[in-house]
C-alpha positions as CSV (number, residue, x, y, z in Angstrom):
1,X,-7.6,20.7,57.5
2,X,-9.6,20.4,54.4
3,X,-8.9,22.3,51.8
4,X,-10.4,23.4,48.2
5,X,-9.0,23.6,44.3
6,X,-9.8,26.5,41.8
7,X,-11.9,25.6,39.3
8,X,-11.7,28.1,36.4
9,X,-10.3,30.6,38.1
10,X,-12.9,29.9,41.1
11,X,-13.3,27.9,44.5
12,X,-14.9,24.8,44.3
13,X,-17.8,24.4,46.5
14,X,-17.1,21.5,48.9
15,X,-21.2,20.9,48.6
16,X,-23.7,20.5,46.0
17,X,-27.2,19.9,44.9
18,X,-28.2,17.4,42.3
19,X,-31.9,18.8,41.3
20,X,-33.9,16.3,38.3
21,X,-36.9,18.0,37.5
22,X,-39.9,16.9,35.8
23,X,-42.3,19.3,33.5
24,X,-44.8,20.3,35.8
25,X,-47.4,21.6,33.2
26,X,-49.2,23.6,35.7
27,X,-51.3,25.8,33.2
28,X,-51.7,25.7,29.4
29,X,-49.0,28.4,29.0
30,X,-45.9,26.6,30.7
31,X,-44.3,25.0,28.2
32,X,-41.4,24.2,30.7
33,X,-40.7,27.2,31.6
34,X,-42.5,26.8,35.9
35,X,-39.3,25.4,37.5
36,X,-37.6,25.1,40.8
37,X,-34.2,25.9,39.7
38,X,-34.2,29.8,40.1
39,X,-35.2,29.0,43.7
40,X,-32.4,26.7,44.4
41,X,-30.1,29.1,42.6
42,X,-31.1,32.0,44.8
43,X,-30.6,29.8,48.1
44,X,-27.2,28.6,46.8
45,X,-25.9,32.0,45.8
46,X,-27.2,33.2,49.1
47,X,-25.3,30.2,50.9
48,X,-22.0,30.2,48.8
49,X,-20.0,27.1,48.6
50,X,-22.6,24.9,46.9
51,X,-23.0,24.1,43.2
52,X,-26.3,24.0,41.5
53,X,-26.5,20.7,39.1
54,X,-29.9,20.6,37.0
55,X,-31.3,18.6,34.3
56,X,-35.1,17.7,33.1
57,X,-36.0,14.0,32.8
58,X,-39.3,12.5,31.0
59,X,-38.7,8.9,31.8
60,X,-36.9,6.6,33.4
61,X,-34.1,6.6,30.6
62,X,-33.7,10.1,30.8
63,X,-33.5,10.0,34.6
64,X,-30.5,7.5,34.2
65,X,-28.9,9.5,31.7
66,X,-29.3,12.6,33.5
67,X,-28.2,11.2,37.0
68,X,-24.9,9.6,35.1
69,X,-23.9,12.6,33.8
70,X,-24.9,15.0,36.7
71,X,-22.7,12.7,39.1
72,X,-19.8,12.3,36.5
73,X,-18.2,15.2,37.7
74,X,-15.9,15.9,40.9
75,X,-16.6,14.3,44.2
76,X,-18.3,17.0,46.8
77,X,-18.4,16.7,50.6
78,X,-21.8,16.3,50.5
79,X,-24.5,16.1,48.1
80,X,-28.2,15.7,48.4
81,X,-30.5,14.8,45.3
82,X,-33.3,16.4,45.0
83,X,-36.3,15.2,42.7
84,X,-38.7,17.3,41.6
85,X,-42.1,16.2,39.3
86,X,-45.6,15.6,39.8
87,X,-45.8,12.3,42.1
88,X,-48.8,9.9,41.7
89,X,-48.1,7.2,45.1
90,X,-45.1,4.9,43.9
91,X,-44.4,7.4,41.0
92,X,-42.9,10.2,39.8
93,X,-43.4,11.2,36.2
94,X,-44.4,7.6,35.3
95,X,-41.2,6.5,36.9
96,X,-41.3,4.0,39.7
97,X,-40.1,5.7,43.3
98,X,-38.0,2.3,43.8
99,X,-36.0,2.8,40.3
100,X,-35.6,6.2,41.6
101,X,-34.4,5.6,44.9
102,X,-32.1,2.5,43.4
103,X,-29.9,4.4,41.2
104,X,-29.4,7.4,43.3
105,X,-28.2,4.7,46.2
106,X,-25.9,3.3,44.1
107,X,-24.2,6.4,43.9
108,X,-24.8,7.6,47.2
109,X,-21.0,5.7,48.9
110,X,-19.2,6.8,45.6
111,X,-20.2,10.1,45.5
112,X,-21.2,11.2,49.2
113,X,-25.0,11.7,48.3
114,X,-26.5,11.8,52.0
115,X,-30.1,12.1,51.2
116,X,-32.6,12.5,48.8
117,X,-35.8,15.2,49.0
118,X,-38.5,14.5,47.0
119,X,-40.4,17.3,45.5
120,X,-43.1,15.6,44.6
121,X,-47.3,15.2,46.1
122,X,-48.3,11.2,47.6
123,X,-44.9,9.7,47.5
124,X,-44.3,10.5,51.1
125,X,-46.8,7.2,51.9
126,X,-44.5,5.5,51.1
127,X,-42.2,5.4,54.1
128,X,-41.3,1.4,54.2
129,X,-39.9,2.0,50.6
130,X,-38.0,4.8,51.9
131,X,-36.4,3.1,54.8
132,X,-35.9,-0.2,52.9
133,X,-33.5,1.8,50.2
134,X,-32.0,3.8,53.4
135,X,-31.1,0.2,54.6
136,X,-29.7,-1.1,51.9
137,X,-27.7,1.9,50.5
138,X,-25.6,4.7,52.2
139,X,-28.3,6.9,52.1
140,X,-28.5,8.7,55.2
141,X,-32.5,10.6,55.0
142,X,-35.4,10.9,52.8
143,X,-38.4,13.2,53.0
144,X,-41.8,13.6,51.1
145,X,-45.4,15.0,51.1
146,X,-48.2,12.7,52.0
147,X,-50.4,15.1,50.2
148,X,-51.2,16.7,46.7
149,X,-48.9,19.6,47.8
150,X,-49.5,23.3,46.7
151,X,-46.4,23.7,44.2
152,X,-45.2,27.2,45.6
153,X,-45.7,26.1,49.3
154,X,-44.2,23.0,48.5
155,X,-41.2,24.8,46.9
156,X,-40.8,27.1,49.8
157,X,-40.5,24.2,52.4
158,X,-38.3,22.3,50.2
159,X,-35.9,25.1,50.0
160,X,-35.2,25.3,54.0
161,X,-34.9,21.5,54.2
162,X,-32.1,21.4,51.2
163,X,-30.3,24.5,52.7
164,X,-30.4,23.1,56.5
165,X,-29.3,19.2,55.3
166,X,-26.5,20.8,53.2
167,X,-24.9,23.3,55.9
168,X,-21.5,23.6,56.7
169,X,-22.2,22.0,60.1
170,X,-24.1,19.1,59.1
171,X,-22.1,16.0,59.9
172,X,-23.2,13.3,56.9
173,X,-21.1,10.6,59.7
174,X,-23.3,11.7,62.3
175,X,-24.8,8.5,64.3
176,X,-27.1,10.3,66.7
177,X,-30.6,10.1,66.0
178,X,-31.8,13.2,67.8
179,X,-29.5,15.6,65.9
180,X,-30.9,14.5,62.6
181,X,-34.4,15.5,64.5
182,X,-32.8,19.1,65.3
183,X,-32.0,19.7,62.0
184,X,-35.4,18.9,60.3
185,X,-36.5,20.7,63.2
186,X,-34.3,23.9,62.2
187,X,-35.9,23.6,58.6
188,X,-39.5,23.5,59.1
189,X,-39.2,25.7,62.7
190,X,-40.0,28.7,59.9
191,X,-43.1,27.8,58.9
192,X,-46.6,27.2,60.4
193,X,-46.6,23.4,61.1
194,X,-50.6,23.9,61.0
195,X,-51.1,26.0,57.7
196,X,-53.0,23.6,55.3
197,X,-50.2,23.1,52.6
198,X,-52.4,20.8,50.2
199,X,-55.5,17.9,50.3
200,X,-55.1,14.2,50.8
201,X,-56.4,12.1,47.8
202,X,-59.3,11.7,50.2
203,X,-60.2,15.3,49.6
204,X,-59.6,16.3,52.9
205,X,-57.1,19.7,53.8
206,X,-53.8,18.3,54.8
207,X,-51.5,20.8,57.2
208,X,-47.9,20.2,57.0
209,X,-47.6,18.3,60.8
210,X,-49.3,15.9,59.5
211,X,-48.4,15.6,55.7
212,X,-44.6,16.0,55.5
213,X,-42.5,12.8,56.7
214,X,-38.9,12.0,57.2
215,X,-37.2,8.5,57.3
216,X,-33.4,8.4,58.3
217,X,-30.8,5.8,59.0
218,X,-27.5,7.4,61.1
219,X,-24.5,5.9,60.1
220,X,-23.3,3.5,63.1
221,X,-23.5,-0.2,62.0
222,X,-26.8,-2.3,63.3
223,X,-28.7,0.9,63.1
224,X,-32.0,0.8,61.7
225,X,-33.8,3.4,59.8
226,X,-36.7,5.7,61.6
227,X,-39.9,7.5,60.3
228,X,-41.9,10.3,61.6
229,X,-43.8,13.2,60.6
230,X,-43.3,16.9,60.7
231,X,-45.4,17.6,63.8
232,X,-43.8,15.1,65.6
233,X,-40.3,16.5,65.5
């Protein structure tokens, strides 16, 4: 039976959330103050049993930095890293996706990080970069937007993935390929999989079927990682 220490007079939460945020700049008034952490702070309180870790980054350094000291801490049963900035294809805030990706991997046997959302619009084209650091790491999922992604819609959908992937019930050990299916399933079942969430570079409206993607490698050895979008769940 697994049990749990008091922290400071508390429970530790067996689960936790890793979020390294970006400054979005959305108007001439932010000044870093738009941010997706009150919104993962709600849906943790509301969930219980999950800690909240948050630090900005620039650049790559600061993303190192910020990742080494975010995942210095206690080991959780499962953590997902979630990366939230403006994307442009193979980058996020000026920092390469594969950098990204790399260093979080490295951690992910060490410190039980199953998966890795990212938060931000385009990088989601780039699923064979996404399965090749599933492959090579013990990274167990990855999803992105294929689109320039409306920040508050994006937000929203973000939120149900992160509290579906970290639910008591989700087995990071798990080998079956169909129940990874159900649970992105369970996440995105609330929303409209036709609402127009954002526009592809092209210009063109871009609905969430088509736009969000998942890649996932089950644990199970010779198993090979697996791509699809939203709609086809």
């Amino acid at each position: 039976m697994k049990t749990r220490t008091t922290v400071n007079a508390r429970i530790a939460a067996s689960r936790s959330i890793i979020v390294l945020e970006a400054p979005w700049s959305l108007h001439e008034q932010d000044q870093l103050r738009v941010s997706v952490l009150p919104f993962i702070q709600g849906m943790a309180q509301v969930c219980g049993d999950i800690d909240v870790l948050y630090s900005r980054f620039f650049d790559k350094s600061s993303f190192d930095q910020a990742l080494t000291h975010l995942t210095s801490g206690p080991k959780y049963e499962n953590t997902v890293v979630y990366i939230a900035g403006h994307g442009e294809g193979r980058k996020i805030e000026g920092v390469d996706i594969r950098h990204l990706m790399l260093q979080v991997g490295l951690l992910s046997k060490s410190k039980n990080i199953s998966g890795i959302l990212l938060g931000s619009c385009l990088v989601g084209n780039n699923t064979t970069t996404m399965e090749t650091y599933l492959i090579e790491t013990s990274l167990r999922w990855m999803a992105g937007y294929r689109c320039i992604v409306d920040w508050m819609s994006g937000t929203m959908i973000d939120i149900s993935i992160l509290q579906t992937m970290l639910s008591p019930s989700f087995d990071t050990a798990c080998e079956e390929i169909e129940l990874y299916r159900e649970y992105f399933s369970q996440a995105t079942n609330l929303f409209d999989k036709e609402a127009l969430i954002g526009v592809y570079e092209s210009g063109k409206e871009a609905d969430m079927a088509d736009s969000l993607v998942f890649s996932i490698q089950p644990s199970g050895r010779g198993r090979r990682p697996i791509s699809f979008r939203c709609g086809e769940l």
